[in-house]
N, C-alpha and C positions, 0 to 999 in steps of 0.2 A: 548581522548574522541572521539566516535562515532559520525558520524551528527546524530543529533536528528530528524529532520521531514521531509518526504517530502507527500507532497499533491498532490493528481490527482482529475480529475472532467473530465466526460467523462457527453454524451447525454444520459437522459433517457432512455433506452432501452424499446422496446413497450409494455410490459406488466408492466410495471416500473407503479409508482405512479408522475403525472410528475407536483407536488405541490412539489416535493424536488429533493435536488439535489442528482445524482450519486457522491459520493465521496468517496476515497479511500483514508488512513492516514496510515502512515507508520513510525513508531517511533520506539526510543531506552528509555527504562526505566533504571534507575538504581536500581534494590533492593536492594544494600547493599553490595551484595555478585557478583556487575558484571554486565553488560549491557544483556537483553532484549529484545527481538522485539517485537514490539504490531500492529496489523493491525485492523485498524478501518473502515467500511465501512458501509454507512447507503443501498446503492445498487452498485453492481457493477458487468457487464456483462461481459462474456467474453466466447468468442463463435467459437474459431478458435484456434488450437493448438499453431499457431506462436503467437497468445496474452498472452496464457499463459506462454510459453515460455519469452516471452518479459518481463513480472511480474516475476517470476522465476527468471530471469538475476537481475533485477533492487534489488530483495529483498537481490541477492547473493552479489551485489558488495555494497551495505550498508554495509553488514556482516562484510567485508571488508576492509571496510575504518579505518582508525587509525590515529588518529589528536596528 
C-alpha cells in the first residue's frame, strides 16, 4: 500500500481570497482496480519553475513509494 496523504499549506498568495486557506492534498485512491492519485487544492501558487519542479519531485516519489 501507497502513503495515502500528504498535506501542504502555503501563504495566500496576493490576489488569493485570504478568508481561506492555500492548501494542497495529495492522495492515493483505491478504485478497485489499483491506486490513484488525486490532488486537491482550494488555491495554490506557484510561480517559479524550481516550485514546480519541487511539486513534480514530491508527486513522483509518492508514485513511488511501496509499503
Amino acid at each position: 500500500m501507497k502513503l495515502q496523504t500528504k498535506r501542504y499549506i502555503q501563504e495566500m498568495h496576493c490576489c488569493g481570497d485570504n478568508t481561506k486557506d492555500a492548501t494542497l492534498s495529495i492522495s492515493f485512491h483505491d478504485g478497485g482496480d489499483g491506486d490513484y492519485l488525486v490532488l486537491n487544492m482550494t488555491e495554490w501558487a506557484i510561480d517559479t519553475r524550481p516550485e514546480l519542479k519541487q511539486l513534480f519531485d514530491e508527486i513522483e516519489s509518492m508514485l513511488e513509494v511501496e509499503g
